[in-house]
C-alpha positions as CSV (number, residue, x, y, z in Angstrom):
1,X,8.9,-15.2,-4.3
2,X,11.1,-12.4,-5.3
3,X,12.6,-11.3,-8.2
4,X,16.3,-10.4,-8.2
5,X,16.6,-6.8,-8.6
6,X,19.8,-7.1,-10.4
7,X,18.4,-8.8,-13.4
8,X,18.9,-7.1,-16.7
9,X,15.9,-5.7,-19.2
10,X,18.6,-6.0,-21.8
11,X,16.9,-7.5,-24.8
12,X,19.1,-10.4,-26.1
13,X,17.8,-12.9,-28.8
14,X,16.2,-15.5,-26.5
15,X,14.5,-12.3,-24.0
16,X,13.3,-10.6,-27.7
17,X,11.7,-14.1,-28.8
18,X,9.9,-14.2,-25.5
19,X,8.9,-11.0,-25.5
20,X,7.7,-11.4,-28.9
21,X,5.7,-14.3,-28.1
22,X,4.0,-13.1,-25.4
23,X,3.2,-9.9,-27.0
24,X,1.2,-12.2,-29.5
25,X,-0.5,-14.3,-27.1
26,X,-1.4,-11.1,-25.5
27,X,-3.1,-9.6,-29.2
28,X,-4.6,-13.1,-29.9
29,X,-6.5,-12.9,-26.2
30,X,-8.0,-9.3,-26.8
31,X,-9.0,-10.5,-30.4
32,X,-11.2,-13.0,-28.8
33,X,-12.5,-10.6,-26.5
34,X,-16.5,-10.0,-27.8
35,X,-16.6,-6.5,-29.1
36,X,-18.9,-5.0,-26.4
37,X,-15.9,-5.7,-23.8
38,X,-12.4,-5.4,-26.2
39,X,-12.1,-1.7,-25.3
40,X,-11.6,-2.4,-22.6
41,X,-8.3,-4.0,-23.4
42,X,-5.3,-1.7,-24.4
43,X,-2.9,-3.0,-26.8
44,X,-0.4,-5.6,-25.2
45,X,2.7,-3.0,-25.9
46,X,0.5,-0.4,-23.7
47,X,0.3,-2.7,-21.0
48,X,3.7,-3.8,-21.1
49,X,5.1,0.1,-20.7
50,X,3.7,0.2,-17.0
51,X,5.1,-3.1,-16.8
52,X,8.7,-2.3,-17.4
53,X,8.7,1.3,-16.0
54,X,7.6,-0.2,-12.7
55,X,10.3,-3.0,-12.9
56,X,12.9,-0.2,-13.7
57,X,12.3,1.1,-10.1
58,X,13.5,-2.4,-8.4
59,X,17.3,-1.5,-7.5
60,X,16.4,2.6,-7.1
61,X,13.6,2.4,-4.4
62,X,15.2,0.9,-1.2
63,X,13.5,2.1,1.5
64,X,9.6,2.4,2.5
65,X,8.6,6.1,4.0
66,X,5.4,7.5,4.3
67,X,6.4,10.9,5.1
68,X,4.2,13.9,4.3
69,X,6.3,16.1,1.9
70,X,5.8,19.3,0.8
71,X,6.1,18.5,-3.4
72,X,6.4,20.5,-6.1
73,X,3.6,20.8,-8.6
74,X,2.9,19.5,-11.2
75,X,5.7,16.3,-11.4
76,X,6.4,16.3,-7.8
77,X,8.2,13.4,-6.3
78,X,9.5,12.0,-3.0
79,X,13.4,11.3,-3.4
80,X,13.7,8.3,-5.8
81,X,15.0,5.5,-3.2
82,X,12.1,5.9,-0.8
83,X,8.5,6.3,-1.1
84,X,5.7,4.2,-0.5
85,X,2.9,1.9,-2.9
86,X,1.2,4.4,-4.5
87,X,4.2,6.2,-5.7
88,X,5.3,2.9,-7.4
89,X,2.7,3.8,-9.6
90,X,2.8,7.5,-10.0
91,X,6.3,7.3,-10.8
92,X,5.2,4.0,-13.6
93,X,2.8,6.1,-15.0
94,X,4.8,9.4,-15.5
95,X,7.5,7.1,-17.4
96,X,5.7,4.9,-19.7
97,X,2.9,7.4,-20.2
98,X,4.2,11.1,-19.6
99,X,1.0,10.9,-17.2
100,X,1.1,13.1,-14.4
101,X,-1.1,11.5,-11.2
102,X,-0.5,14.3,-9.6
103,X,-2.4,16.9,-11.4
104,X,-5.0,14.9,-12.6
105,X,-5.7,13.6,-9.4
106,X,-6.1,16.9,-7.9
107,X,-7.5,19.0,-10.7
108,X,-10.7,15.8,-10.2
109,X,-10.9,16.3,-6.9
110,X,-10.9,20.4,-7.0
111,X,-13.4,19.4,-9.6
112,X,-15.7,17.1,-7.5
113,X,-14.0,16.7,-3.9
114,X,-17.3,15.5,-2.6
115,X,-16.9,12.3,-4.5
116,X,-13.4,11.4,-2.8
117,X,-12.7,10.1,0.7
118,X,-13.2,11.8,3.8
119,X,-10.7,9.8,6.1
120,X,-8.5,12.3,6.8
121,X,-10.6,15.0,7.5
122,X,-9.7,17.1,4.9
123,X,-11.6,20.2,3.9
124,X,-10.1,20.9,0.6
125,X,-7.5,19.2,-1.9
126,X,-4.3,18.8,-1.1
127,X,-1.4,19.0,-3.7
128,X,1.0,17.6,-1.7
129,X,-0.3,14.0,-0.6
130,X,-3.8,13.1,-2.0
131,X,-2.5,11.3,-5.4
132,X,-0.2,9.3,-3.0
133,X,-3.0,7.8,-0.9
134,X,-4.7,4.7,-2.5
135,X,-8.1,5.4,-1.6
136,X,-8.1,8.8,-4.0
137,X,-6.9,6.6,-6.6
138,X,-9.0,4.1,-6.5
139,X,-11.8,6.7,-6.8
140,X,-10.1,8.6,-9.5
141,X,-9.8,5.1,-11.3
142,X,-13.6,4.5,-10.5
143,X,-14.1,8.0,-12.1
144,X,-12.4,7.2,-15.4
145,X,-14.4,3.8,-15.8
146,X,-11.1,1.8,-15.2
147,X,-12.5,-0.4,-12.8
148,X,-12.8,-4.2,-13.3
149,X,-14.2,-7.3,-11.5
150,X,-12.6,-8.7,-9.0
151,X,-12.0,-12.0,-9.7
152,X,-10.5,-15.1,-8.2
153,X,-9.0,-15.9,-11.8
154,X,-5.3,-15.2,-12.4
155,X,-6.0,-15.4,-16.2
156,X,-8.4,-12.2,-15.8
157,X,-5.3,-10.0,-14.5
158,X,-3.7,-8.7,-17.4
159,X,0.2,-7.1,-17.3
160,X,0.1,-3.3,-16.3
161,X,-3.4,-4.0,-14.5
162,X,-3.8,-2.3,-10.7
163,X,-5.0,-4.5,-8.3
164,X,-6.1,-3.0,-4.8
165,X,-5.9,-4.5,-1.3
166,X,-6.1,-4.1,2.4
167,X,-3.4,-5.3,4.5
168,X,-3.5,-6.2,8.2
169,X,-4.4,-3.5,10.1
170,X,-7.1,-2.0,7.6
171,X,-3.9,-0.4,5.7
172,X,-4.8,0.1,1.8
173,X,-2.0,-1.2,-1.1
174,X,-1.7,-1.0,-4.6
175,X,0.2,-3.4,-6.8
176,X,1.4,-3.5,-10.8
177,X,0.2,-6.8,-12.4
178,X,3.6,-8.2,-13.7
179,X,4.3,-10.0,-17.0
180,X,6.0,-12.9,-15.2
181,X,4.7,-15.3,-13.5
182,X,4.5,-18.0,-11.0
183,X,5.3,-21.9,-12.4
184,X,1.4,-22.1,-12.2
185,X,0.8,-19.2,-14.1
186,X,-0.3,-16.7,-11.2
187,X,1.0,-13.2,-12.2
188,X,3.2,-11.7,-9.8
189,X,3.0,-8.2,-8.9
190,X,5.6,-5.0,-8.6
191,X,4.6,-2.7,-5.6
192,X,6.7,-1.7,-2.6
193,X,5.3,-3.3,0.4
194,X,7.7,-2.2,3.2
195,X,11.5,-2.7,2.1
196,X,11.7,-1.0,-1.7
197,X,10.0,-1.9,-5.2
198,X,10.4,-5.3,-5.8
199,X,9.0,-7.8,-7.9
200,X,7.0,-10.4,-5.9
201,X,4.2,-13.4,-5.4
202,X,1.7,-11.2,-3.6
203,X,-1.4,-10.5,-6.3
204,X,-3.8,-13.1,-4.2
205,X,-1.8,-12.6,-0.9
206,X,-4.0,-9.6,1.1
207,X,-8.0,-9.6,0.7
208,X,-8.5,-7.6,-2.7
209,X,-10.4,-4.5,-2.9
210,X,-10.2,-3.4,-6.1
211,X,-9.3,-3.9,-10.1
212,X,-8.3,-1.2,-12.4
213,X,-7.0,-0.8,-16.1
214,X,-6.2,2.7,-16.7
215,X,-4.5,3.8,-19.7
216,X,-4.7,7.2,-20.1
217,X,-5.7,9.2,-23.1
218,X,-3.6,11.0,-25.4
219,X,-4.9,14.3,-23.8
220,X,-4.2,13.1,-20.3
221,X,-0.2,12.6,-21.3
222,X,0.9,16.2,-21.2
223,X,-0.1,16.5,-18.2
């Protein structure tokens, strides 16, 4: 199930009343939340930033290319119509946040590189490539207490959430939790699987591995 890239964000009356709506519904949910668990809730409008910085990419990122690039640093990027999953979010989080992946990603594993994955035989950190490899970010996730249960429920995966999983192959992926949804309520997901950023019905499609909430703090956004 895809979601036409050509569809506008443009918020007319009807799209502002929705949006509206669901920003309530959103608020009421993390007010029922008990207190020893609503922090770990960000406010719906925080949630909905990733949400519609990853759905700006639909349209821009055409093509899926895992190339190993030699990037600029900090704020390096692929060209904008390729990349591959993990820059989906990378370039999400830079936009709604001002949240730079890339540094914080490697100043933690300079840090504490022992804790991170050893699959590809590095010896050291790598500028370049480790934020952009979904293993490191699930640890880096793990490391700021973003993780989550992994459920079976669709109800428990909120907009903006992160959802890990491993494709055929043994080939990790990382996926946005959308704000739209399936007729039976199942969110959909934004990620580029193979042929560009799209918005699609994938969230319980692959064996999931992993379930994050990351919102970083004010600190982390100058980064």
């Amino acid at each position: 199930m895809s979601i036409d890239p050509r569809r506008t964000d443009a918020l007319d009356p009807f799209r502002k009343r929705h949006i509206d709506r669901r920003l309530f519904l959103l608020t009421l949910a993390s007010a029922a939340v008990p207190a020893a668990a609503r922090a770990e809730i960000p406010p719906a409008t925080d949630l909905l930033a990733l949400v519609q910085a990853a759905r700006s990419q639909i349209g821009v990122t055409l093509r899926y290319d895992p190339a190993y690039v030699s990037l600029p640093y900090p704020r390096g990027d692929v060209p904008p119509d390729r990349g591959v999953c993990t820059d989906v979010v990378i370039r999400a989080y830079r936009k709604a946040y001002s949240c730079d992946l890339q540094s914080l990603v490697h100043e933690d594993m300079a840090r504490a590189f022992q804790a991170y994955p050893k699959t590809w035989g590095m010896k050291g950190p790598d500028k370049n490539i480790d934020h952009r490899r979904v293993p490191n970010l699930q640890t880096f996730f793990e490391r700021q207490k973003a993780r989550l249960p992994v459920t079976d429920r669709g109800v428990d995966y909120l907009p903006g959430d992160l959802v890990t999983v491993m494709l055929p192959g043994n080939l990790p992926h990382i996926m946005i939790v959308s704000d739209r949804k399936r007729s039976d309520g199942l969110p959909l997901v934004i990620h580029n699987i193979g042929q560009g950023t799209r918005e699609e019905d994938y969230l319980f499609g692959f064996p999931r591995t992993g379930h994050y909430r990351f919102v970083p703090r004010r600190n982390q956004e100058s980064l």
